[in-house]
ZAVO-70374 format. One line per 10 residues: number of its first residue (from 1); their letters; for each residue y, x, z of N, C-alpha, C. Coordinates in steps of 0.2 Angstrom, whole numbers, plus 5000, padded with zeros to 4 digits. Each point is the difference from the previous one (the first is absolute). Layout:
N
NUM> a> Y,X,Z,Y,X,Z,Y,X,Z  ...
END
This chain:
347
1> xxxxxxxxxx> 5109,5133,5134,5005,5002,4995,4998,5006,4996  5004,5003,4994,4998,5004,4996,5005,5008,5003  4997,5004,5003,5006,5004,5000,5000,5005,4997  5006,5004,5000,5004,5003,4995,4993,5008,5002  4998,5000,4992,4996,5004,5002,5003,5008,4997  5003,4999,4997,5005,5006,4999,5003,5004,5006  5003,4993,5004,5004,5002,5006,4993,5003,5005  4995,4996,4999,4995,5002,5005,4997,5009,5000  4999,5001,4993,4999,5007,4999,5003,5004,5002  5006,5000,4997,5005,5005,5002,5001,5001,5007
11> xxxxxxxxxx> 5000,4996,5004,5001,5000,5008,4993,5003,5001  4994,4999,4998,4994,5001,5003,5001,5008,5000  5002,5002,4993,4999,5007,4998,5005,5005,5006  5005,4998,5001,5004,5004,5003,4999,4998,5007  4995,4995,5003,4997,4998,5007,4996,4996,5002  4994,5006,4998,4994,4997,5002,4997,4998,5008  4998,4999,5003,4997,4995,5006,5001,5005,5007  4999,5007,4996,4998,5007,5004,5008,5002,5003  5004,5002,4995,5006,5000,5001,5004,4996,5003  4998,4993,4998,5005,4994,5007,4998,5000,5005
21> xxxxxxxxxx> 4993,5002,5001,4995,4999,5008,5003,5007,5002  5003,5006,4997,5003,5006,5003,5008,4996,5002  5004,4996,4996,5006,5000,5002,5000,4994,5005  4994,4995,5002,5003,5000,5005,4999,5000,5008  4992,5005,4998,5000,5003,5005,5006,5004,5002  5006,5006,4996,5004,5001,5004,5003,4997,5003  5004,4992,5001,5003,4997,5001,4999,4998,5009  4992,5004,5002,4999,4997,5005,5005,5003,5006  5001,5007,5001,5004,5001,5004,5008,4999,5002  5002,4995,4994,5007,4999,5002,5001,4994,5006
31> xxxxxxxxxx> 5007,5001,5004,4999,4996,5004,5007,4995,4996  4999,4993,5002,5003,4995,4997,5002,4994,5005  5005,5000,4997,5006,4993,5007,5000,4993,4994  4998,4996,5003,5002,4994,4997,5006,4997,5005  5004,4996,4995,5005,4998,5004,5002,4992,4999  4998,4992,5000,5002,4997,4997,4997,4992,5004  5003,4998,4997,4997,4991,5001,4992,4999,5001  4998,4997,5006,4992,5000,5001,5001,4989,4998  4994,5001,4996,5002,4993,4996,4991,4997,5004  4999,4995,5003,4994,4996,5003,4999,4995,4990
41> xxxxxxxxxx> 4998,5000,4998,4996,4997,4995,4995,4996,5000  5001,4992,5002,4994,4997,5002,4999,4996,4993  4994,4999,4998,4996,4996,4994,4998,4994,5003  5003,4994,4999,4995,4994,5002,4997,4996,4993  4994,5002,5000,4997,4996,4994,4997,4993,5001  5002,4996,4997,5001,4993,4996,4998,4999,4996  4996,4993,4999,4998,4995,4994,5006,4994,5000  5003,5001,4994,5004,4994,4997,4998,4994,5000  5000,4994,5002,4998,4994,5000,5003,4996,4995  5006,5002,5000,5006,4993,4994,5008,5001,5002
51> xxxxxxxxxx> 5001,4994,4998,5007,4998,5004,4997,4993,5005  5005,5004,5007,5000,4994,5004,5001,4994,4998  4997,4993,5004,5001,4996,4997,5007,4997,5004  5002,5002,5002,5005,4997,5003,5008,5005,5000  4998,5004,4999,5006,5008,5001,4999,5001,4991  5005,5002,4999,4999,5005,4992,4998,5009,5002  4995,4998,5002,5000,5009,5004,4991,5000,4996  5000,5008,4999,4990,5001,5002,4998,4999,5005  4994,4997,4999,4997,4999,5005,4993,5007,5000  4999,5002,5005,4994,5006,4998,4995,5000,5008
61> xxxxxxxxxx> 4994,5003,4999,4996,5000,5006,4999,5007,5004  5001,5002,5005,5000,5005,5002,4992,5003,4998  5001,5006,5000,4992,5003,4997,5000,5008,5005  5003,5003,5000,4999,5007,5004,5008,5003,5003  5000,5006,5000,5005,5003,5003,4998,5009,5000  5005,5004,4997,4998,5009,5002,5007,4999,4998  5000,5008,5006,5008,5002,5002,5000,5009,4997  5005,5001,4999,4997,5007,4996,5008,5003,5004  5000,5009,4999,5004,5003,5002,5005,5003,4994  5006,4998,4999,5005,4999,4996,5005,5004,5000
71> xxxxxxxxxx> 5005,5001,4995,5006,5005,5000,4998,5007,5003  5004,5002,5003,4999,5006,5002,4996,5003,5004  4997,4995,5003,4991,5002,5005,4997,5002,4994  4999,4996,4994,4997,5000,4995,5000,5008,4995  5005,5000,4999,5000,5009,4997,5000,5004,5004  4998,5001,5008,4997,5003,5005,4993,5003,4999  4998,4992,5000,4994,5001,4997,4998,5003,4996  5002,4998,4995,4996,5004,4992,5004,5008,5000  5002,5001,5005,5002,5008,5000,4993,5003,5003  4999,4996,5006,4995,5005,5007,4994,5001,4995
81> xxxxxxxxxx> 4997,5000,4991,4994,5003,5000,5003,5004,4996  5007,5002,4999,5000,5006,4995,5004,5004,5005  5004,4999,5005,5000,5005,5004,5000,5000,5007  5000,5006,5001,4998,5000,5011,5003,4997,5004  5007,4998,4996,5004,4999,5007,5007,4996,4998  4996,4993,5002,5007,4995,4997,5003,4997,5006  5005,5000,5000,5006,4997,5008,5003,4993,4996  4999,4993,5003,5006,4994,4999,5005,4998,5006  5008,5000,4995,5003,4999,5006,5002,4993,4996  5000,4995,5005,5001,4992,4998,5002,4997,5004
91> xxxxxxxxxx> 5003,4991,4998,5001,4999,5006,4996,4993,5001  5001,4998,5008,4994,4997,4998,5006,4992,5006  4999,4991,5000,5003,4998,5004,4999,5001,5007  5005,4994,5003,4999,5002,5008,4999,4994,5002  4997,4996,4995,4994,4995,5001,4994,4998,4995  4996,4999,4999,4993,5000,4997,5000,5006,4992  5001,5005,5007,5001,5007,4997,4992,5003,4997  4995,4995,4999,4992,5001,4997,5002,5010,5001  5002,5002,5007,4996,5006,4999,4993,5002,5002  4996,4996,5002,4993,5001,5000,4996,5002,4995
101> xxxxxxxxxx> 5003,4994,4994,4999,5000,4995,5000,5007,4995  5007,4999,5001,5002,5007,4999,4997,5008,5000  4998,5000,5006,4995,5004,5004,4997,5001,4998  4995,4995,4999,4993,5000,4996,4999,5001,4993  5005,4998,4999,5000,5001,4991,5002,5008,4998  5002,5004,5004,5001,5006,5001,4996,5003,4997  4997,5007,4993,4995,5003,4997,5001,5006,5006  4995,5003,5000,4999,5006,5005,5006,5004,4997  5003,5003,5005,5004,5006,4997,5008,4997,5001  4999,4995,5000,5008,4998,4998,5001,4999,5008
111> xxxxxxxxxx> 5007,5002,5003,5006,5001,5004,5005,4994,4999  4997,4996,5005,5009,4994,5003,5004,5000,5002  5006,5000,4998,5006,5001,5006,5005,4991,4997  4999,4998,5004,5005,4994,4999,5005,4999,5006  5007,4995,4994,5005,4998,5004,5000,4996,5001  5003,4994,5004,5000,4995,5003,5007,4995,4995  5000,4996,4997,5005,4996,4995,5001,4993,5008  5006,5001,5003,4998,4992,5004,5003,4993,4995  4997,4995,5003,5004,4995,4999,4995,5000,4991  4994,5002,5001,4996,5000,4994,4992,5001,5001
121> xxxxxxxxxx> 4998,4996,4993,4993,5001,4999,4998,5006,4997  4993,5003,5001,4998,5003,4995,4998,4999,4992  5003,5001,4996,5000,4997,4992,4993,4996,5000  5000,4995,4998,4994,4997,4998,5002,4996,4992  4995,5001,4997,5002,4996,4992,4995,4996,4999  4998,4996,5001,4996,4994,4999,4998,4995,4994  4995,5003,4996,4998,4998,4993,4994,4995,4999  5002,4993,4996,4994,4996,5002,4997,5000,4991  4993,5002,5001,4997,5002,4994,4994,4995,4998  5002,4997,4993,4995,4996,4999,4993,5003,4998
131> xxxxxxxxxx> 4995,5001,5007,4994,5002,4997,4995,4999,4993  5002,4996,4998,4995,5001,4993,5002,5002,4996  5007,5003,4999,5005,5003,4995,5003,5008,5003  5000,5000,5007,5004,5005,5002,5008,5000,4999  5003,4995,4995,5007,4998,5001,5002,5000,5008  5007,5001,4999,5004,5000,5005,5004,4992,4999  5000,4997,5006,5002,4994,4999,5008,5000,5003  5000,5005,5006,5006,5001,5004,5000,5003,5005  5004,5003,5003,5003,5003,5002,5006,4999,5006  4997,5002,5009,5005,4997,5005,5002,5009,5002
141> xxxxxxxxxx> 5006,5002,5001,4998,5008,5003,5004,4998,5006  4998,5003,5007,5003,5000,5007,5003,5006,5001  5008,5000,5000,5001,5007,5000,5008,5000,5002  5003,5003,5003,5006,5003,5003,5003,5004,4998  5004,4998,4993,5002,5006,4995,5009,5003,5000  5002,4994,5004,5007,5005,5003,4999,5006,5001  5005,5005,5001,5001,5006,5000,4996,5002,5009  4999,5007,4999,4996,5002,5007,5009,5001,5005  4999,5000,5007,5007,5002,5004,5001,5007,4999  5007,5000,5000,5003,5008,5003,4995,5004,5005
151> xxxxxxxxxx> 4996,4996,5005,5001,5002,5005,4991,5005,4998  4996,4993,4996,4995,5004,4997,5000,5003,4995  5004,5001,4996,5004,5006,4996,5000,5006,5003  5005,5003,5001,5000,5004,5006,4995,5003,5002  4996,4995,5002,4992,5003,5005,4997,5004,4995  5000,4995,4993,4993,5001,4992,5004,5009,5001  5006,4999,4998,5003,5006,4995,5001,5005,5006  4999,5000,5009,4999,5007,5002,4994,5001,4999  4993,4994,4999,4994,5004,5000,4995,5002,4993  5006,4997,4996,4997,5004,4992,5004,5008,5000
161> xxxxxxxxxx> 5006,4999,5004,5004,5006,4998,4996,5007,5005  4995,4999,5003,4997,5005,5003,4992,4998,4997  4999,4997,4997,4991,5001,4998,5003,5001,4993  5002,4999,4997,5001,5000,4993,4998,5007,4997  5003,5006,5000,4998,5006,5000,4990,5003,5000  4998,4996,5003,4992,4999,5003,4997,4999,4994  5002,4996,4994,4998,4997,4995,5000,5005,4993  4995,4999,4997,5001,5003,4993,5002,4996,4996  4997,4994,5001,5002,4992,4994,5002,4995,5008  5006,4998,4997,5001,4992,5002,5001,4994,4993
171> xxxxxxxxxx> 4997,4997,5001,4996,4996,4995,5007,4992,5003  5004,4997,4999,5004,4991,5000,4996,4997,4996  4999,4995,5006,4998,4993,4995,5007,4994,5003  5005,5000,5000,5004,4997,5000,4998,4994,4996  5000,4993,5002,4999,4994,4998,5005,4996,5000  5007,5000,5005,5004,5000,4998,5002,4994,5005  4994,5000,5007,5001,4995,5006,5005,5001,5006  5006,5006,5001,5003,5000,5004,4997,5006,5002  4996,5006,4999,4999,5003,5005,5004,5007,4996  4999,5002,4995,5005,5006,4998,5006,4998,4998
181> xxxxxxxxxx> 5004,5001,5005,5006,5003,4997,5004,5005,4999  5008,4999,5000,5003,5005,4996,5000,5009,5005  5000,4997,5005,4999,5008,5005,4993,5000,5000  4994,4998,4999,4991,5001,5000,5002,5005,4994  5004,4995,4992,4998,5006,4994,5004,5005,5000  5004,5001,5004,5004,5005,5000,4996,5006,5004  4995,5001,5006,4997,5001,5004,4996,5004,4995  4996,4995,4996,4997,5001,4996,4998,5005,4996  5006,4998,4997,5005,5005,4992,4999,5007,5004  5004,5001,5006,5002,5008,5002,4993,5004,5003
191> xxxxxxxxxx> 4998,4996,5004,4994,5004,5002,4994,5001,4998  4999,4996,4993,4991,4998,4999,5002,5007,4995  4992,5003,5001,5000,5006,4995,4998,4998,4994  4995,4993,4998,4999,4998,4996,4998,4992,5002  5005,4996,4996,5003,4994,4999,4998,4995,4993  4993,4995,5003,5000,4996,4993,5002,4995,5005  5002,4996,4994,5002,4991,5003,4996,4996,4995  4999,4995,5003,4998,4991,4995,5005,4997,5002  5007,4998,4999,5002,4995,5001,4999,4993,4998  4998,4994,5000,4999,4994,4999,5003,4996,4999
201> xxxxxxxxxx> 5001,4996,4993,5003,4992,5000,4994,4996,5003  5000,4996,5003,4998,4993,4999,5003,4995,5000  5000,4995,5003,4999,4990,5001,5006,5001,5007  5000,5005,5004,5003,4998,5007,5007,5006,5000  5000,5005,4994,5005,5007,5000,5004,4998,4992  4996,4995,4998,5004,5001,4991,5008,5003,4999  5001,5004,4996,5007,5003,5001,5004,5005,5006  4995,5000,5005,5003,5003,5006,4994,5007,5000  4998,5001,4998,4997,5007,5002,4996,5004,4994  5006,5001,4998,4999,5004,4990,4998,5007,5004
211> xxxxxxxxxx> 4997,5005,4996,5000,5006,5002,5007,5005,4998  5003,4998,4999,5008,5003,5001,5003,4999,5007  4996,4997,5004,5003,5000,5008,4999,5010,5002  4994,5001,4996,5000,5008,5002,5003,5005,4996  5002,5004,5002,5003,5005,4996,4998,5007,4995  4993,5000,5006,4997,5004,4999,4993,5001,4999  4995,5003,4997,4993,5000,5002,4994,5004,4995  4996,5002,5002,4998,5007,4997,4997,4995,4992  4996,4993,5004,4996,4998,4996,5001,4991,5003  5001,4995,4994,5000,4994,5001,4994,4996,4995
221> xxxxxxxxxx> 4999,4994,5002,4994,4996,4997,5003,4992,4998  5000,4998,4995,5004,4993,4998,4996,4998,4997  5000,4992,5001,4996,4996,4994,5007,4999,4993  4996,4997,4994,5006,4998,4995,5006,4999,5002  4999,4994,5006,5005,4994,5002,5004,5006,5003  4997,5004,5004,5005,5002,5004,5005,5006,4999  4997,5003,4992,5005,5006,4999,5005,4995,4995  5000,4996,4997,5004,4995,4998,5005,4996,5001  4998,4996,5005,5007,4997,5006,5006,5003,5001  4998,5008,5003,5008,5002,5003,5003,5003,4992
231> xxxxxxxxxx> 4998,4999,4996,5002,5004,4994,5003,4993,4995  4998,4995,5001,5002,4993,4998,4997,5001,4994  4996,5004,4999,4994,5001,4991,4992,4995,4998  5002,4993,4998,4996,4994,5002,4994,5003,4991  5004,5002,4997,4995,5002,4994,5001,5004,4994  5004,5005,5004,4999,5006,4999,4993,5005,4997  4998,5004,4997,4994,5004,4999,4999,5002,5006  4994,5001,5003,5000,5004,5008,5000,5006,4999  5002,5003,4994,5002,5008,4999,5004,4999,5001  5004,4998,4998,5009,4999,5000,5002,5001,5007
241> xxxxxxxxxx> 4997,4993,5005,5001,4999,5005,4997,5006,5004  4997,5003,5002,4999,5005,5002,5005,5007,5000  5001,5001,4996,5004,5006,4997,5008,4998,5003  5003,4993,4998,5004,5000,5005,5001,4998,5008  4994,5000,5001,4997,4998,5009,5002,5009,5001  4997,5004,4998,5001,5008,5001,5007,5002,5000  5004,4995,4995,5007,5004,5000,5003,4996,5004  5000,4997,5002,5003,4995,5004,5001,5000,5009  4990,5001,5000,5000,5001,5007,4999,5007,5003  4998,5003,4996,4997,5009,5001,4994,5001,5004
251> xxxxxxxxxx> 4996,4995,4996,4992,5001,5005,4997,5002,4995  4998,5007,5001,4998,5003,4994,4991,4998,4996  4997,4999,5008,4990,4999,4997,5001,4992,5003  4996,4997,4995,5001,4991,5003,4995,4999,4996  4996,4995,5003,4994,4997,4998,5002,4991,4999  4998,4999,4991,5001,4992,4999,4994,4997,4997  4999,4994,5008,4992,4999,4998,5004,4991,4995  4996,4999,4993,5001,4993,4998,4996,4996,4999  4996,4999,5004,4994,4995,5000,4994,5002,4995  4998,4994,4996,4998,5001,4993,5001,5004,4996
261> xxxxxxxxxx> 5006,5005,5000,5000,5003,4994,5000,5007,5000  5004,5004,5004,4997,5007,5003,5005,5002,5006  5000,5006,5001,5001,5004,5006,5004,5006,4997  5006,5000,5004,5005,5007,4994,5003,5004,5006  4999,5006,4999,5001,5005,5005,5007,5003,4998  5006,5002,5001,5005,5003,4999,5002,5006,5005  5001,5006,4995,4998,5005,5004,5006,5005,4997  5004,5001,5004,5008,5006,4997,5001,4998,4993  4998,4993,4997,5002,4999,4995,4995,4997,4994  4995,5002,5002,4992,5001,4996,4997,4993,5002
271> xxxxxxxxxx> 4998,4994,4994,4997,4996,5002,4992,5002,4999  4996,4995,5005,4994,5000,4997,4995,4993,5001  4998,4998,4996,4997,4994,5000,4993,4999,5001  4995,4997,5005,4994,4999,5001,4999,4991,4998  4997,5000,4996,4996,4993,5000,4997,4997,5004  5001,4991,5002,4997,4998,5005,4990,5001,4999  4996,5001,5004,4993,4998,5000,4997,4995,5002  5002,4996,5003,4996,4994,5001,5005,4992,4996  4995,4996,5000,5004,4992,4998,4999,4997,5005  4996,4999,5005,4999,4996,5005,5004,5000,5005
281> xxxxxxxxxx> 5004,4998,5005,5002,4999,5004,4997,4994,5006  4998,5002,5004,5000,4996,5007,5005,4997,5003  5005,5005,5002,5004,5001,5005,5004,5005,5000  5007,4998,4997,5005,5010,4998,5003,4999,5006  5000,4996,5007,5003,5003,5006,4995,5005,5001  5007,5007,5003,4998,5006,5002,4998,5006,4997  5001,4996,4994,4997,5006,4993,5007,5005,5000  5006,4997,5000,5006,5007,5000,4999,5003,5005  4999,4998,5008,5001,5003,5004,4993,5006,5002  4993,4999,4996,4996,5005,4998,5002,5005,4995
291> xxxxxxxxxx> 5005,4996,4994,5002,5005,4997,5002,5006,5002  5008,4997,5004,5002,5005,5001,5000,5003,5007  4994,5001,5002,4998,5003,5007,4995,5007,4996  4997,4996,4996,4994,5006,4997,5004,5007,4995  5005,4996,4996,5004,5004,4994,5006,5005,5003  5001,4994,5006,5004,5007,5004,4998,5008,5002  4993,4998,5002,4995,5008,5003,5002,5002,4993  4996,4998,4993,5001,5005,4994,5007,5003,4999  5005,4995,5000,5008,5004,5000,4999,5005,5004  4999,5000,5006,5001,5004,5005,4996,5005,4998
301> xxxxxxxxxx> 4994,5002,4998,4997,5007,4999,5002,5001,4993  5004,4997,4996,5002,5002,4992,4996,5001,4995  4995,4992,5002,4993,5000,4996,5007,4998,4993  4993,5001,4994,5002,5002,4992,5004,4994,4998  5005,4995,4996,5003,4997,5001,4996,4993,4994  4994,5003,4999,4996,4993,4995,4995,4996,5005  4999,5006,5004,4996,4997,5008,5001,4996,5002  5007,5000,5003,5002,4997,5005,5003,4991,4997  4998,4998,4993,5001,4993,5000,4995,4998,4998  4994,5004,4998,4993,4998,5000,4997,5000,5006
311> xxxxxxxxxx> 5002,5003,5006,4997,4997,5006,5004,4995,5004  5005,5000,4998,5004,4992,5003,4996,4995,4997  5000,5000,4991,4995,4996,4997,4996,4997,5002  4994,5007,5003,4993,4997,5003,5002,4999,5007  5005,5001,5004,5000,4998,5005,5003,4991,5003  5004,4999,4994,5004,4995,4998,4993,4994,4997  4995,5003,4996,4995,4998,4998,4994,4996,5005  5001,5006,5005,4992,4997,5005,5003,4998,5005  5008,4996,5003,5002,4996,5002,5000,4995,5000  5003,4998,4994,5002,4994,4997,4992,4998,4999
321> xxxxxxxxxx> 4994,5003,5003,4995,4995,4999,4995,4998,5007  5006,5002,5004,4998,4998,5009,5005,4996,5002  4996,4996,5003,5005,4994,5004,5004,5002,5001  5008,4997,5002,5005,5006,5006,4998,5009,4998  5001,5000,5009,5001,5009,5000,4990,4998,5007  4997,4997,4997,4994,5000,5001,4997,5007,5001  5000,5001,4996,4998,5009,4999,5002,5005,4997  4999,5006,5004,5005,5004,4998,4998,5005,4992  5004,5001,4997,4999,5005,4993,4997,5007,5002  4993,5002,5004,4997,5006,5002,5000,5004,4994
331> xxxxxxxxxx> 4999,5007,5001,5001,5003,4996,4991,5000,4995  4997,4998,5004,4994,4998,4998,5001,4994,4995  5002,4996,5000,4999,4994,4995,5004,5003,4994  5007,5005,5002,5005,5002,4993,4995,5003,4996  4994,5005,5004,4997,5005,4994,4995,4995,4998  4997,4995,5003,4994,4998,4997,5004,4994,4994  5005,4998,5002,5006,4997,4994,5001,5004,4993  5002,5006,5002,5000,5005,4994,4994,5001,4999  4993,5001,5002,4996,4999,4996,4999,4996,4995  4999,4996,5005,4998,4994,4994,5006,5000,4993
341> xxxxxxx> 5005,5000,5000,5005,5003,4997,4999,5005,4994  4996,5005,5000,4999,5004,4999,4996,4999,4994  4994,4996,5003,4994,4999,4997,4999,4991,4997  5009,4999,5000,5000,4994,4996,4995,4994,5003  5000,5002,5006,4996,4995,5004,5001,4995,5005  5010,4999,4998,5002,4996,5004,4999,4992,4997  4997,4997,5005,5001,4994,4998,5007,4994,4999
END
């Protein structure tokens, strides 16, 4: 693609490679809670054969299989190489609870504490992908999305109400599968010192888990769809919409990532707008949940306010061109990204 080389200067000049390599080396020492949906993500790749000859169905060949580590294992991850000290509290079931898995998928540095959900699996989303296109043909998800019990309620909110304080960032990835509710964000709200959330729409929460479930929050991250919905604003200017997302909801910093067309930061009132850098897309599963794991450290230290939607960009960028949550957004690939960036040498 051709990128905005205007936009590209102007950022280069006010932050060059040295400067970002300083901001985010400080981010090393803070210590960080994630809190949210542990999502098992398995890819089964497939050659399409036709339509069955007897069924009105596709018919396809099996070809391979990789399982990747999703939802909120996943922005655990892409925290542990920019900072020292990342904790997940999740929950996981209390049958083919893939904690092995789990385990393993673990990046050095990151901290597990899990609950026990009964009478359930651990989320599994199961995507059948036509290998020679990388389309997605469909989609089976194994999951136990009823509300969690009183009795594990209770338990979550005595042991966030005594660790919580311990945190400098607690980071929600609310997905919107039964595990946060209204006493978790209330827990939340009072004790975190600093508070971002991703609330999520998809396929299994449509309409039931808008970000107006919280009331409060230092720093929140939406895609288009999602600051739109609870506002009923189908095609509205996203200035508009935005401006009255603030007056409406009183979240002052909100990050709006829209696919293709750019990334708008709103800050005490101030917009700012970073253009997309790439065309190609592989795979945007996981793209927002590295967004908003990495933008939240910049909110949190009071990085400059043009920064922070050109590193969601590039990090929003060198996702969506990895399978799944395959690999994680090191802080090595962002600066070698911004290079290339730089020097007009993205492909």
């Amino acid at each position: 693609m051709t990128l905005d080389k205007k936009y590209i200067t102007n950022i280069k000049e006010k932050l060059n490679l040295e400067k970002l390599k300083s901001i985010l080396n400080k981010l090393k020492s803070l210590n960080v809670l994630v809190i949210g949906d542990i999502i098992i993500d398995e890819y089964i790749f497939v050659l399409p054969k036709g339509r069955a000859i007897k069924d009105p169905i596709l018919s396809v060949e099996y070809e391979n299989h990789e399982t990747y580590a999703g939802g909120a294992l996943a922005m655990a991850n892409h925290l542990s190489d920019y900072v020292n000290d990342v904790s997940l509290i999740a929950l996981i079931g209390d049958h083919n609870s893939k904690i092995d898995f789990i385990e393993k998928s673990l990046e050095k540095g990151v901290k597990l504490k899990t609950f026990v959900k009964e009478k359930s699996p651990t989320i599994i989303k199961k995507r059948y992908i036509d290998s020679y296109r990388n389309n997605k043909l469909f989609k089976i998800e194994y999951m136990n999305d009823k509300p969690i019990s009183e009795k594990l309620t209770e338990e979550i909110v005595d042991y966030l109400d005594k660790e919580l304080v311990k945190y400098d960032l607690v980071i929600v990835g609310d997905f919107g599968h039964g595990f946060i509710n209204q006493k978790i964000r209330s827990i939340l709200e009072q004790k975190s010192k600093f508070l971002s959330i991703n609330a999520q729409s998809n396929s299994a929460n449509m309409g039931y888990n808008y970000i107006n479930n919280y009331q409060k929050a230092h720093f929140i991250t939406l895609d288009e769809k999602e600051i739109r919905l609870p506002l009923m604003k189908r095609f509205e200017k996203i200035e508009d919409v935005a401006k009255e997302f603030n007056e409406k909801f009183k979240f002052k910093k909100f990050l709006v990532t829209r696919g293709k067309n750019d990334t708008l930061l709103f800050n005490n009132g101030f917009l700012h707008k970073a253009p997309v850098l790439v065309d190609t897309i592989v795979d945007s599963i996981g793209a927002g949940d590295a967004v908003c794991a990495i933008s939240s450290l910049l909110i949190y230290t009071n990085a400059r306010d043009e920064l922070v939607p050109f590193i969601a960009n590039c990090v929003g960028g060198i996702e969506c061109n990895i399978m799944g949550n395959k690999e994680n957004v090191t802080k090595e690939k962002l600066l070698n990204f911004i290079e290339k960036i730089y020097k007009n040498e993205l492909e």
